[in-house]
N, C-alpha and C positions, 0 to 999 in steps of 0.2 A: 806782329804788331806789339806796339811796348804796352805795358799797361800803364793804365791813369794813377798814378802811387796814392791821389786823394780819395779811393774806391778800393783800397787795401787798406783791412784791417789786421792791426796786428794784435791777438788774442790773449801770447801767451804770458803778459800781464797783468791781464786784468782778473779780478778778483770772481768768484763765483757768486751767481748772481746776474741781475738783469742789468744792462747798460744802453743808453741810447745815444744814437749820433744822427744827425742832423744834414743833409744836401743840399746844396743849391743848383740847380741841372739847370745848364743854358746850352748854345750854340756848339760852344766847345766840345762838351763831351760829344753829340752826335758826328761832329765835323773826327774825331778821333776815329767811329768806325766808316767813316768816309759816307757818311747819310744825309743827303743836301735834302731832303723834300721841305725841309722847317726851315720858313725862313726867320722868325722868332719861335725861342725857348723859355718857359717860365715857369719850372715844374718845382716842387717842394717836395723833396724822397724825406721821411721819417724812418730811421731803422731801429728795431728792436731786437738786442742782442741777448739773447740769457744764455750765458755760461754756464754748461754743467762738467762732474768732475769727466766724462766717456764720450761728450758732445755738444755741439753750441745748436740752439736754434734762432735762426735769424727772422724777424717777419719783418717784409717792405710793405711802407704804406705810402705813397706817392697823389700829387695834386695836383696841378697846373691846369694851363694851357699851351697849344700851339699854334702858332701863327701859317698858317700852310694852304697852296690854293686849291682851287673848288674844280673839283673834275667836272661841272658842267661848263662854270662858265672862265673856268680859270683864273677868277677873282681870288685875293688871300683875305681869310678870314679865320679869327679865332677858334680851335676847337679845346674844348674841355677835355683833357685825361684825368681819370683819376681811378685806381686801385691798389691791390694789394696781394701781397703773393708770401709763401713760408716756405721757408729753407731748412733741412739740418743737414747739419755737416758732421761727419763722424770720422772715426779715424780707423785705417787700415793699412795694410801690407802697398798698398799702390794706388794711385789718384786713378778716379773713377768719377766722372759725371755724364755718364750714360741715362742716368735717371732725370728725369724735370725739377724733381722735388728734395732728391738727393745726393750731395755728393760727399764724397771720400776723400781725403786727404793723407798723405801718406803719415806713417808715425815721425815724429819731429820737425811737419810745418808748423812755425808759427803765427802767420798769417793765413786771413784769407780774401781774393778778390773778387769782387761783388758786381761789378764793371759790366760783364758781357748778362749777368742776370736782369740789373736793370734796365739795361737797353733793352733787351728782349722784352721783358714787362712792358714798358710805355711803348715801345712799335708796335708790339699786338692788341694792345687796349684803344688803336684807334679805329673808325667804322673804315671796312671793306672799302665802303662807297662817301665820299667826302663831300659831303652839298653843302655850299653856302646855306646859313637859317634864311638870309632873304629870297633864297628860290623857294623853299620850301615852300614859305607864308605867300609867294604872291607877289613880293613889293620891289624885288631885284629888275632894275632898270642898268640892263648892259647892252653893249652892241653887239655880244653873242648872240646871248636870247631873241633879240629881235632878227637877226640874222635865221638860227633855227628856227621860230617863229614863219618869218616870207620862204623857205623853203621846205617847209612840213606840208605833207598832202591833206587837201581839206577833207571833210567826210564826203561830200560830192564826187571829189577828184579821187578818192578813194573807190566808191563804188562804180564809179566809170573805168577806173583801169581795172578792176576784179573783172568787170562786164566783159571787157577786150578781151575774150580767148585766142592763143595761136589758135589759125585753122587746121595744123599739122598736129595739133589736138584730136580733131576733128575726125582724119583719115583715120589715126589711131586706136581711136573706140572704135571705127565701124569693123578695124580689124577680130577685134573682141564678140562681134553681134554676129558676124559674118562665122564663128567658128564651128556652130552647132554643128 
């Protein structure tokens, strides 16, 4: 996979000290790691860079929403992301990012790509389970809902089919009573 060259920074210009750069995350970058679930992107990444003379430490702070549908009733509706995550990156004998929080770069990169970090960040900052806020509250008028709705068991129709035992139930405990 190529990388996104607007998600590479290159370091070994910049002065010591703190530097910030600015993102705009839309459709594109996801459609790069081939991730269709969003079908609108509107995310604001903030990155904070401080340069030291043995190590940079990076921290993302990111904002948006996504426009993506509702695993109940497969309606799209906006959701909220928003977090933040810190990086340092240090330099060694051989690239190493075995760690979450830390990677290695070998001596003489001068850049570094940030691309598969914050993908990762904004895909796990979304909920497990994705409800539309109108199911939650009550006010979500779809033809799912009412569909699961007429074929959901009533409380009646529930305690009448618990009531129906197999009778092959039945033979079975007396096997139990009969053992003494």
């Amino acid at each position: 996979m190529k990388e996104l060259k607007q998600y590479t920074i290159p370091f070994v210009g910049l002065k010591l000290g703190m530097h910030r750069f600015d993102f705009a995350i839309d459709n594109q970058f996801f459609e790069h790691f081939e991730y269709d679930e969003f079908n609108n992107t509107k995310i604001a990444l903030k990155l904070s860079l401080e340069k030291q003379s043995t190590l940079l430490n990076l921290d993302f702070e990111f904002d948006g929403t996504v426009n993506l549908p509702c695993d109940v009733t497969n309606e799209p509706y906006d959701q909220p992301v928003a977090g933040n995550f810190e990086l340092v990156v240090k330099f060694g004998p051989e690239f190493n990012n075995e760690q979450e929080e830390l990677l290695i770069l070998p001596h003489g990169f001068y850049e570094v790509s940030i691309e598969q970090y914050v993908y990762e960040s904004i895909v796990l900052s979304l909920p497990s389970k994705r409800i539309h806020p109108d199911v939650l509250d009550g006010t979500m008028e779809s033809e799912v809902l009412k569909r699961l709705e007429a074929l959901s068991l009533k409380g009646e129709d529930l305690k009448e089919e618990n009531s129906q035992i197999d009778p092959r139930w039945d033979e079975l405990k007396k096997l139990l009573t009969d053992k003494q």
